[in-house]
C-alpha positions as CSV (number, residue, x, y, z in Angstrom):
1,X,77.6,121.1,105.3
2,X,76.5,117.4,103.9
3,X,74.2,117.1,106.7
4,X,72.4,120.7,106.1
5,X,72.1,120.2,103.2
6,X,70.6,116.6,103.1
7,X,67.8,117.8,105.8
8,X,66.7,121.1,104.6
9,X,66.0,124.1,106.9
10,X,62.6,125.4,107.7
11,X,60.7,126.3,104.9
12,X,61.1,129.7,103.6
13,X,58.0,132.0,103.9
14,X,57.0,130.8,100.3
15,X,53.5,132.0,99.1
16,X,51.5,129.3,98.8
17,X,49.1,129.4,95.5
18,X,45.5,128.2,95.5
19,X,42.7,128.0,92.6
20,X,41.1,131.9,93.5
21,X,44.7,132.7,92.1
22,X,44.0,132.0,88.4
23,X,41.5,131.2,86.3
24,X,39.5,127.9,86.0
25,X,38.0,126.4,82.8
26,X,34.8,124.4,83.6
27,X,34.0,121.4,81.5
28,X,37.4,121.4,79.8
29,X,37.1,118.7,77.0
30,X,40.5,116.9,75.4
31,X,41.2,120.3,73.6
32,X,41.4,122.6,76.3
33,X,44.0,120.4,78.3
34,X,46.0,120.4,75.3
35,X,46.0,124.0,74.6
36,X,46.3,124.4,78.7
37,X,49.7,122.3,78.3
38,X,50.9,124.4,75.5
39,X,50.8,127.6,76.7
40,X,52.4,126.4,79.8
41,X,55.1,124.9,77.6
42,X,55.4,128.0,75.4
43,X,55.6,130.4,78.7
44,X,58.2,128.1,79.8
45,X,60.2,127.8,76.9
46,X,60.1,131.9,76.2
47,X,62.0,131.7,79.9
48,X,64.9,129.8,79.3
49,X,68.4,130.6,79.9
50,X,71.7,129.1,78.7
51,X,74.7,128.6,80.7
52,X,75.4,127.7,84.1
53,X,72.4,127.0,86.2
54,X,72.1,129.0,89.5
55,X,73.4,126.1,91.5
56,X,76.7,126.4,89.5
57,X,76.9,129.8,89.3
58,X,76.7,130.2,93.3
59,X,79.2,127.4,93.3
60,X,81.7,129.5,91.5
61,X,81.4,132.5,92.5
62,X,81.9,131.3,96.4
63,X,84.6,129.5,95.0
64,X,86.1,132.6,93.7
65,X,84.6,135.1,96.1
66,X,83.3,137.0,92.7
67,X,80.5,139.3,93.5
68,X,80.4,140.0,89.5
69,X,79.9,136.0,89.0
70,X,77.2,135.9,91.7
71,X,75.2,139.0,90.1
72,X,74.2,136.4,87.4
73,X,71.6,134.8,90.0
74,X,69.8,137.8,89.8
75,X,69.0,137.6,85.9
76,X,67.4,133.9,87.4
77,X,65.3,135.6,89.8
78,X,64.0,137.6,86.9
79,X,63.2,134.4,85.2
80,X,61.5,132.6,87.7
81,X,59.5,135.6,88.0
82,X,58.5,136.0,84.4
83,X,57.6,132.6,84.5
84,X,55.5,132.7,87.6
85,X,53.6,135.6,85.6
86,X,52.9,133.9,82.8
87,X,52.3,130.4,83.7
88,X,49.3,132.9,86.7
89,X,48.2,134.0,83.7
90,X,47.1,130.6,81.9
91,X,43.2,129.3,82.2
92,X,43.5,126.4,84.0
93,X,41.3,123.4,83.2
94,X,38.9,122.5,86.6
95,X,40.8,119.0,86.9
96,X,44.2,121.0,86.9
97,X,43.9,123.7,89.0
98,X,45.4,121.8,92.2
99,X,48.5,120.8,89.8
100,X,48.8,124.2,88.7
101,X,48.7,125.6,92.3
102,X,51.3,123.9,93.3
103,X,53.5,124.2,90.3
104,X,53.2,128.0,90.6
105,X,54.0,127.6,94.4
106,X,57.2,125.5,93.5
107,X,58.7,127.7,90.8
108,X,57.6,130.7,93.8
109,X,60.5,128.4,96.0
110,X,62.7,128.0,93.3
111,X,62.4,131.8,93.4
112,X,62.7,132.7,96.7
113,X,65.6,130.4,97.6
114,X,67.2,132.0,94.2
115,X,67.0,135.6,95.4
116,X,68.5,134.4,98.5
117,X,71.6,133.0,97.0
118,X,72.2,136.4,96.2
119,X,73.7,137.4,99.3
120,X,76.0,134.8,100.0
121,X,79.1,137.1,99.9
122,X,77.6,139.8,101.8
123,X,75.3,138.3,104.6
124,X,76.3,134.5,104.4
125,X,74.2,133.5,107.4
126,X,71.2,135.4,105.2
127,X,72.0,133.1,102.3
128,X,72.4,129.8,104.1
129,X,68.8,129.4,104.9
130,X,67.9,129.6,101.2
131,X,70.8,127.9,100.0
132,X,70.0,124.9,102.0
133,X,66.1,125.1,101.0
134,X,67.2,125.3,96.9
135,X,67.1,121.3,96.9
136,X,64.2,120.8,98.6
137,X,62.5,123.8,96.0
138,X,64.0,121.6,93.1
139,X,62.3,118.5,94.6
140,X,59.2,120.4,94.6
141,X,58.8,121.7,91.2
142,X,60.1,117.7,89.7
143,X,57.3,116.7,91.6
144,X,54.8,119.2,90.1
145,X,56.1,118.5,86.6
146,X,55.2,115.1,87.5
147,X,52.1,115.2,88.5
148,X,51.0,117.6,85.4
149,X,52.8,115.1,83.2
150,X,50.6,112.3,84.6
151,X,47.7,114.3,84.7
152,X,48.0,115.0,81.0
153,X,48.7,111.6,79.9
154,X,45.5,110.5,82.0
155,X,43.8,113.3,79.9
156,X,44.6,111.6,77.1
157,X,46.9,114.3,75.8
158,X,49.6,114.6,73.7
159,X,51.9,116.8,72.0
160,X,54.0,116.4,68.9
161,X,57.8,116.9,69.1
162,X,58.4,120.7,68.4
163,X,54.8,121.9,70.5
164,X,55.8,123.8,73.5
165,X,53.2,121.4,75.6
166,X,56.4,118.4,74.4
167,X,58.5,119.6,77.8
168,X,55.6,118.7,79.9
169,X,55.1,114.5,78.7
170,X,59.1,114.2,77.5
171,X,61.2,111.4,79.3
């Protein structure tokens, strides 16, 4: 198990966003990269969840062999996809829209390999292949955060503690 899971599988069939997906803001000054990074922040924040992450909650319930406790991960599929709408539905500036391509294609992994997870008590070989890809999904989205963090701060933007667009710089 250490090994498969410190070389992930193939990649899932994630779908793979590109800049016809959204829509693009030419000339975006200062003020449109900062209202850009709050609504990502604010679609973000309206998403969250409390308690056990889906990592943990898989965890447990193979530990216990609870189908109830592993009926949780499908309340974080539903997450992932409201956030996938609502970050789609944000006018990207021109200078983001690579960033925001591939942040919408990581939280699509985080997704994919989430719904997955689901079926670890009842087709366990269906399950593995997304179980084993949820890291490497995980790696992708930090990376995307990144990148829009850096982005931003090259931008010359910042948020105040308390704005949604705060998640996005914070370290």
């Amino acid at each position: 198990l250490e090994d498969f899971f410190s070389s992930p599988p193939p990649l899932l069939p994630v779908a793979t966003y590109k800049a016809s997906d959204f829509e693009i803001v030419r000339d975006a000054d200062k003020d449109a990269y900062r209202a850009y990074g709050n609504a990502v922040g604010k679609v973000i924040k309206d998403n969250e969840t409390s308690g056990p992450n889906e990592a943990d909650i898989l965890e447990s319930a193979s530990e216990h062999e609870d189908p109830e406790e592993l009926a949780a991960i499908a309340g974080r599929v539903k997450h992932y996809e409201a956030i996938i709408a609502g970050i789609k539905a944000i006018p990207v500036p021109e200078g983001a829209a690579a960033i925001h391509a591939d942040l919408l294609t990581a939280f699509e992994a985080i997704r994919l390999s989430t719904e997955g997870m689901q079926y670890l008590l009842t087709d366990p070989i269906k399950a593995l292949g997304s179980v084993g890809y949820y890291p490497h999904a995980v790696e992708l989205l930090t990376k995307s955060f990144g990148r829009l963090s850096a982005h931003l701060e090259q931008k010359r933007v910042s948020f105040k503690k308390g704005e949604p667009g705060y998640l996005l710089i914070e370290r």
